[in-house]
C-alpha positions in Angstrom: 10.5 8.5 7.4 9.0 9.6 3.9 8.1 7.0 1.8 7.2 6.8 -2.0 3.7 4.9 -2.2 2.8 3.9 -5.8 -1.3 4.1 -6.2 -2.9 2.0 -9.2 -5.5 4.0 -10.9 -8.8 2.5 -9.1 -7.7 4.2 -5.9 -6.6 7.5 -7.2 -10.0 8.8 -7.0 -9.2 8.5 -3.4 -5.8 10.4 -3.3 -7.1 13.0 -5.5 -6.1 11.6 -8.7 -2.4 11.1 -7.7 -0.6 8.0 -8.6 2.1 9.0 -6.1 1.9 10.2 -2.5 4.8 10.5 0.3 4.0 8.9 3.7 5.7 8.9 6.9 5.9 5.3 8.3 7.8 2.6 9.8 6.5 -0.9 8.5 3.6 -1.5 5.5 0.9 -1.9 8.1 1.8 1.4 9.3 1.8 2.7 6.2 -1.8 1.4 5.8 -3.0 3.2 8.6 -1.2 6.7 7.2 -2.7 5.9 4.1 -6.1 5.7 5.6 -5.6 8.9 8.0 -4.1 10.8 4.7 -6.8 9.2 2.0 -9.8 7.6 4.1 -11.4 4.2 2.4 -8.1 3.4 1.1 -7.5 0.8 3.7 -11.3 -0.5 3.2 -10.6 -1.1 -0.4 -7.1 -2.9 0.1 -7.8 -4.8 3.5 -10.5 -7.4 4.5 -12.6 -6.8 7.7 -9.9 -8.1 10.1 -7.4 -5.3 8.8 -4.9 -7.8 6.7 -4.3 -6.9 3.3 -7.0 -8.4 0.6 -5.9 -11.6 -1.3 -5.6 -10.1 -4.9 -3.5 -7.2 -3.6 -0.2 -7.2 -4.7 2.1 -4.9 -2.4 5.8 -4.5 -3.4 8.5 -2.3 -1.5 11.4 -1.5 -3.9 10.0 -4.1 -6.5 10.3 -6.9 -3.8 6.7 -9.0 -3.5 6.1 -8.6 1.1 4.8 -11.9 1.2 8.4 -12.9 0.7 9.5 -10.7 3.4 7.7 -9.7 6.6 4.2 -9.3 5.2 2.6 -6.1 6.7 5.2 -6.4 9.2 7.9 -5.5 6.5 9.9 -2.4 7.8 10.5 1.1 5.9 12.9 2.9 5.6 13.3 6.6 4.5 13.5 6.9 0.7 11.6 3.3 0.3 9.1 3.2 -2.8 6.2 0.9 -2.3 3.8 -0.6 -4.9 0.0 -1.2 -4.6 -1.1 -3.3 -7.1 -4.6 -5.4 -7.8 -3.8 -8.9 -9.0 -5.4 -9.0 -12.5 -7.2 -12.6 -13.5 -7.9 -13.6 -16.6 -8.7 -16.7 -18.8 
């Protein structure tokens, strides 16, 4: 199952300088894990010490927030596009 990942631009050093890669997997925290085999210290950037994703980490699968769905349980599909994005704070 190939799936589009989005990567904002303070991770692309780490996916060498792409701001899309294709990974196989069946749910986002699969995903994560491919991500991390594929592109290691992407997971460390995007998940806290118990392996969940980090609070100001936005992740979208076909522009659809997952903490409205499944979380990282959310499953993929082949031809699925998912979105990485840091929450931006401001004032």
């Amino acid at each position: 199952m190939a799936v589009k990942v989005r990567i904002p631009t303070p991770l692309q050093k780490l996916t060498q300088d792409k701001a899309e890669v294709e990974i196989k997997a069946t749910s986002i925290h699969h995903l994560i894990q491919e991500l991390d085999k594929s592109y290691p210290g992407i997971k460390q950037r995007i998940c806290d010490e118990q392996g969940n994703l980090r609070r100001f980490v936005n992740v979208f699968l076909n522009e659809e927030d997952i903490r409205f769905l499944k979380k990282e349980q959310t499953p993929l599909k082949d031809g699925d596009e998912v979105s990485i994005l840091p929450a931006i704070a401001g004032g």
